[in-house]
C-alpha positions as CSV (number, residue, x, y, z in Angstrom):
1,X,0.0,0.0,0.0
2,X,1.2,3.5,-0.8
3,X,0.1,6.6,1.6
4,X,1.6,9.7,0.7
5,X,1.9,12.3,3.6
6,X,1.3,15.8,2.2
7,X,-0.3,19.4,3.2
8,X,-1.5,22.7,1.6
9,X,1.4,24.4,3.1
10,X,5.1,23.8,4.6
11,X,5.8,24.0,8.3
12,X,2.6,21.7,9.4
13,X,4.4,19.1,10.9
14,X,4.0,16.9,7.4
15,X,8.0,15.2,7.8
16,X,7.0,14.2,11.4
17,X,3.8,12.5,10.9
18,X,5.3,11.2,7.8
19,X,8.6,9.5,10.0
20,X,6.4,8.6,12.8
21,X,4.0,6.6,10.6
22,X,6.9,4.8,9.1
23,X,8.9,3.9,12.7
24,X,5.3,2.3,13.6
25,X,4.6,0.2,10.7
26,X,7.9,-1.6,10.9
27,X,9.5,-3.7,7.9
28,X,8.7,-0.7,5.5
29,X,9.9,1.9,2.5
30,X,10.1,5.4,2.9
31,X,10.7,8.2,0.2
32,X,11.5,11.1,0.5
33,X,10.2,13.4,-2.2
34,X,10.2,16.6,-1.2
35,X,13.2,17.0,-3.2
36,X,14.1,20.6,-3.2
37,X,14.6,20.2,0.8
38,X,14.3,16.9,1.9
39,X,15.1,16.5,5.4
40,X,13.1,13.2,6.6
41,X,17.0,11.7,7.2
42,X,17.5,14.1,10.0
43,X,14.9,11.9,12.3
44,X,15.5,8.4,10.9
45,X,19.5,9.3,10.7
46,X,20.1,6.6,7.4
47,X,23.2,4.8,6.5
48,X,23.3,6.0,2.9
49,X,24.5,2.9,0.7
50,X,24.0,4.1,-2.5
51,X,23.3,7.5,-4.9
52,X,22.8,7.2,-8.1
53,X,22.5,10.1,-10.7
54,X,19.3,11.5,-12.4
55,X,19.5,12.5,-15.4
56,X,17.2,13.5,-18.8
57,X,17.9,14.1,-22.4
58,X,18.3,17.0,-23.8
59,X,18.3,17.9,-27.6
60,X,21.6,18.6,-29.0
61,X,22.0,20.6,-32.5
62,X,24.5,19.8,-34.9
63,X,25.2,23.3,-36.5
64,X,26.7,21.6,-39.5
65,X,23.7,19.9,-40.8
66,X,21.3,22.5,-39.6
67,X,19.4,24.6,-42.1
68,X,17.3,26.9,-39.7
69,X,13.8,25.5,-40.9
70,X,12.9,26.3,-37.5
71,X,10.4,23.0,-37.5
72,X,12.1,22.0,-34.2
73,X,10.9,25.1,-32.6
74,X,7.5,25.1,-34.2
75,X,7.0,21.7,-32.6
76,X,8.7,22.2,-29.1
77,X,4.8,23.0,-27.1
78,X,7.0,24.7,-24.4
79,X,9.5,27.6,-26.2
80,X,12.1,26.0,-25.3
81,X,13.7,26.2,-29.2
82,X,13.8,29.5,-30.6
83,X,15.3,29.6,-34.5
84,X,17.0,32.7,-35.4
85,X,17.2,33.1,-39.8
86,X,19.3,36.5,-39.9
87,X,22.9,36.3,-40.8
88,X,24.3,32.8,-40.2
89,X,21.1,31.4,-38.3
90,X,21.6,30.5,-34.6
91,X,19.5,28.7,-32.5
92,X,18.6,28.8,-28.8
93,X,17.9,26.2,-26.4
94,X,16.6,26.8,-22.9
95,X,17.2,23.7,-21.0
96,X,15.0,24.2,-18.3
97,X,11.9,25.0,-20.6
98,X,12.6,21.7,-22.1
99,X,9.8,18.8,-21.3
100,X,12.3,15.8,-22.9
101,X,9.5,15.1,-25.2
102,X,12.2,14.3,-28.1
103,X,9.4,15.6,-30.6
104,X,12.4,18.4,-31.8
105,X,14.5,15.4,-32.9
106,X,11.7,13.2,-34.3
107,X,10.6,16.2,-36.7
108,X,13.8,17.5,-38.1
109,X,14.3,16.6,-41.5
110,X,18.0,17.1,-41.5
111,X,18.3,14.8,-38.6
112,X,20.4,17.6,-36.7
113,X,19.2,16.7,-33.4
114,X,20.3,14.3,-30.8
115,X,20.1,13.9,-27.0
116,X,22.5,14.1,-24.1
117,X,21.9,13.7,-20.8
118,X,21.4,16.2,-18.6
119,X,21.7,15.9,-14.7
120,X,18.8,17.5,-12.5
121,X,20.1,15.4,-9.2
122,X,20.4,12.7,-7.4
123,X,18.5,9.7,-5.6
124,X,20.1,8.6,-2.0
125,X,19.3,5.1,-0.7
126,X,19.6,3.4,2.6
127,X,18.4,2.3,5.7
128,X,17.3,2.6,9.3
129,X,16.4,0.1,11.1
130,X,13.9,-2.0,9.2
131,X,12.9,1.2,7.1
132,X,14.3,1.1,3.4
133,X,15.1,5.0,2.8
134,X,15.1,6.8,-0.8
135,X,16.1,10.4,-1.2
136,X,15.7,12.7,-4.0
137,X,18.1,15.8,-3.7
138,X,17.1,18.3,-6.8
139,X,20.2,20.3,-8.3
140,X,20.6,23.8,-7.0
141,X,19.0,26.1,-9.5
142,X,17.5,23.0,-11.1
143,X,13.4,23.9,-11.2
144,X,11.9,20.2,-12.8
145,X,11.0,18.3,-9.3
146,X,7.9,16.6,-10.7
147,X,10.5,14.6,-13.0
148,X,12.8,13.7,-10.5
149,X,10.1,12.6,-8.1
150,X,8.1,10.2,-10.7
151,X,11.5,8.5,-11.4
152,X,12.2,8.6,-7.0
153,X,9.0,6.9,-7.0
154,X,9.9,3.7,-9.8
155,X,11.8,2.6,-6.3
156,X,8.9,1.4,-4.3
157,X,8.6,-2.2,-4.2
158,X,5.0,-3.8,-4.8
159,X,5.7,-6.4,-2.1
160,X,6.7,-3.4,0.8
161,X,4.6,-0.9,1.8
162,X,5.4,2.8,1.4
163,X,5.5,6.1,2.6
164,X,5.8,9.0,0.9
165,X,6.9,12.4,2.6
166,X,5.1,14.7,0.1
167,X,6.4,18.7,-1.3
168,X,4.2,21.0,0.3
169,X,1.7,22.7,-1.1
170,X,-0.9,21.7,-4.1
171,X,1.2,22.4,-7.6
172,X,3.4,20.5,-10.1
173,X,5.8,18.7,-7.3
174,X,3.0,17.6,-5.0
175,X,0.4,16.1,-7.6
176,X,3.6,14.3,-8.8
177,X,4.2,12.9,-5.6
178,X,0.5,12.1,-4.3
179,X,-0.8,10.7,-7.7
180,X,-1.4,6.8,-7.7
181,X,-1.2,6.9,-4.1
182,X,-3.7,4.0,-2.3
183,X,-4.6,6.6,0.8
184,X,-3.3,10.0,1.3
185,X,-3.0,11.7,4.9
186,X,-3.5,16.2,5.0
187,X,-1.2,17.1,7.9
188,X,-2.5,20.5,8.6
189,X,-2.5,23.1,11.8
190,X,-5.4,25.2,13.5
191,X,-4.5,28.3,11.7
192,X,-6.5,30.5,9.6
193,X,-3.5,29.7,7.2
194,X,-3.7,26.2,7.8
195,X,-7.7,25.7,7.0
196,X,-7.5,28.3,3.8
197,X,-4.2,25.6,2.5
198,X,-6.1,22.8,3.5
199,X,-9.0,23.3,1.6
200,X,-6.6,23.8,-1.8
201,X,-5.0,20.3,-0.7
202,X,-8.3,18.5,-0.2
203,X,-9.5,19.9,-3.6
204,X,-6.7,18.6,-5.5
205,X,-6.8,14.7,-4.1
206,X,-10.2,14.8,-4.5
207,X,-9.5,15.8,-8.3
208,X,-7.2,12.7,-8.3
209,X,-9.2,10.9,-7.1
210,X,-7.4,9.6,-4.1
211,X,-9.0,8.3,-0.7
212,X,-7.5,11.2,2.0
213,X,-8.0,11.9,5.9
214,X,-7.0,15.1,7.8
215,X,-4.1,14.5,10.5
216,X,-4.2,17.6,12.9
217,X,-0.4,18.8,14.3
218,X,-0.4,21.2,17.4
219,X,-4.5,21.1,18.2
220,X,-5.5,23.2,20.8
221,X,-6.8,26.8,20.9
222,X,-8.7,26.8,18.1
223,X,-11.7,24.0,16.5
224,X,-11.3,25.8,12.7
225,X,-10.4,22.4,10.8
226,X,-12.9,20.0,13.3
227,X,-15.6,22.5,11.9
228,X,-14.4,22.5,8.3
229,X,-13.7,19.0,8.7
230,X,-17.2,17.8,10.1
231,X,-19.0,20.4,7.6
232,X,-17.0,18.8,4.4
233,X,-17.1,14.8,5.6
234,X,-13.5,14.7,6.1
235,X,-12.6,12.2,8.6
236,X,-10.0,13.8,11.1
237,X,-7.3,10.7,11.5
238,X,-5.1,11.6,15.0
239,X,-4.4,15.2,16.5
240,X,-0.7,15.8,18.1
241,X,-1.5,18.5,20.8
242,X,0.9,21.4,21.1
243,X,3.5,20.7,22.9
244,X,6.6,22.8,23.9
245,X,8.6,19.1,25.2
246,X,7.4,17.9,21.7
247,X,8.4,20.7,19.9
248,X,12.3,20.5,22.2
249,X,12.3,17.0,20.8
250,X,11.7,18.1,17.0
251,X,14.6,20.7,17.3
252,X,16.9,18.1,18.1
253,X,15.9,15.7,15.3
254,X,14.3,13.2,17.8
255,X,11.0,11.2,16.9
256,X,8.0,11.2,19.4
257,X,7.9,7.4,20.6
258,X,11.3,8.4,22.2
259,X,9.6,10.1,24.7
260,X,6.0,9.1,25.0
261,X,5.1,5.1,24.4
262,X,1.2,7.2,24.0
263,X,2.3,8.6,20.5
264,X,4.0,5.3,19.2
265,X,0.4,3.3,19.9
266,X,-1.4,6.7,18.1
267,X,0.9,6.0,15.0
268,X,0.7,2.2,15.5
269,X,-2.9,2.7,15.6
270,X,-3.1,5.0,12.3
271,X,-1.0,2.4,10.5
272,X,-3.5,-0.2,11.4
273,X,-6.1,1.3,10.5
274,X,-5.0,3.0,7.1
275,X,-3.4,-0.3,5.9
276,X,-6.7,-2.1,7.0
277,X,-8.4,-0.1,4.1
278,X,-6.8,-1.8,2.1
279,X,-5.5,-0.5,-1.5
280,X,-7.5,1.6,-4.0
């Protein structure tokens, strides 16, 4: 079974519900895919065994057979080919408008184009404990997550269940991420913030068409997403109180069953009954 952790917005408490679930459900996988700051390793503390480069192809023009036609540009649904005639003709590529479609070397008549590979980042793996960890790590300046987090994702095993610690948010990188996922869990927080993000995030899963709960981080003061959650027949999965010991523990990249055996039986409990669900 595959639940993706996710939430409308960062700072929610997403990484911790997403590590916590994990530690409780024992021999399991866990992604990371929040790849422009992943930072799940800092509570489960891996022994990286592997990275492997990520890479995609990129068109390459050979400026000896080229005759500026500008076909290649015509066809490229994204600008990222522009053909310029005057003079000697020069073309411009803009690697990160490119979608690595290929359709620019497919239509050239003058077969001028071919494909190198182009490195966006890199995929860690490893392990703690009985939890299988993958990593993705974007590039600095690189700006194509969503590819880099569908190839993350060709590492989960049918035979293991997963977890997948989610980009925040409700664009590109998190529908990347969430999609084909069996159940998905909103971590949100009783904010006004919190409720207007968790409303985008419930929007788009239910566009996906993915079976979702709402996981509460820091309840207390407020009853904003038990309302919004009882008016829109959203069932509310666990609440984590705010805490300032919890919060001490966080800061020091410890996990909550260290402390209190109470939170290890709520996660044990919310693994049982999420995988008890069965898949999609």
């Amino acid at each position: 079974m595959i639940i993706s952790v996710a939430s409308g917005k960062g700072g929610t408490g997403k990484t911790t519900v997403a590590v916590n679930l994990a530690l409780a459900m024992g021999k399991v996988q866990l992604l990371d895919c929040d790849v422009e700051e992943p930072n799940s390793a800092i509570f489960l503390k891996p022994e990286i065994e592997s990275t492997e480069s990520v890479s995609l192809p990129v068109p390459v023009i050979d400026r000896n057979k080229c005759v500026y036609c500008g076909k290649c540009a015509e066809v490229c649904a994204y600008g990222a080919l522009s053909i310029f005639k005057a003079g000697a003709g020069e073309v411009l590529f803009l690697p990160h408008l490119c979608h690595n479609c290929g359709a620019c070397s497919f239509i050239c008549p003058e077969k001028a184009v071919s494909e190198k590979d182009y490195e966006i980042g890199k995929i860690e793996s490893g392990s703690s404990g009985q939890i299988e960890y993958y990593c993705g790590r974007l590039n600095i300046g690189e700006i194509k997550s969503p590819s880099l987090i569908k190839i993350l994702k060709r590492k989960i095993k049918p035979e293991l269940n997963a977890v997948l610690d989610c980009p925040p948010g409700t664009s590109c990188p998190m529908m990347a991420a969430v999609k084909e996922s069996d159940f998905c869990i909103l971590v949100t927080e009783p904010t006004p913030f919190g409720l207007h993000d968790l409303t985008l995030a419930a929007e788009t899963v239910r566009k996906l068409g993915i079976r979702f709960g709402v996981f509460l981080n820091r309840a207390g003061g407020s009853d904003i997403i038990e309302n919004y959650c009882c008016a829109e027949g959203i069932e509310l999965l666990g609440r984590i109180p705010f805490d300032r010991e919890l919060a001490s523990l966080y800061s020091r990249g410890g996990t909550f069953s260290d402390i209190r055996p109470e939170y290890k039986r709520l996660f044990e409990d919310l693994a049982k009954d999420i995988l008890g669900r069965g898949r999609k």
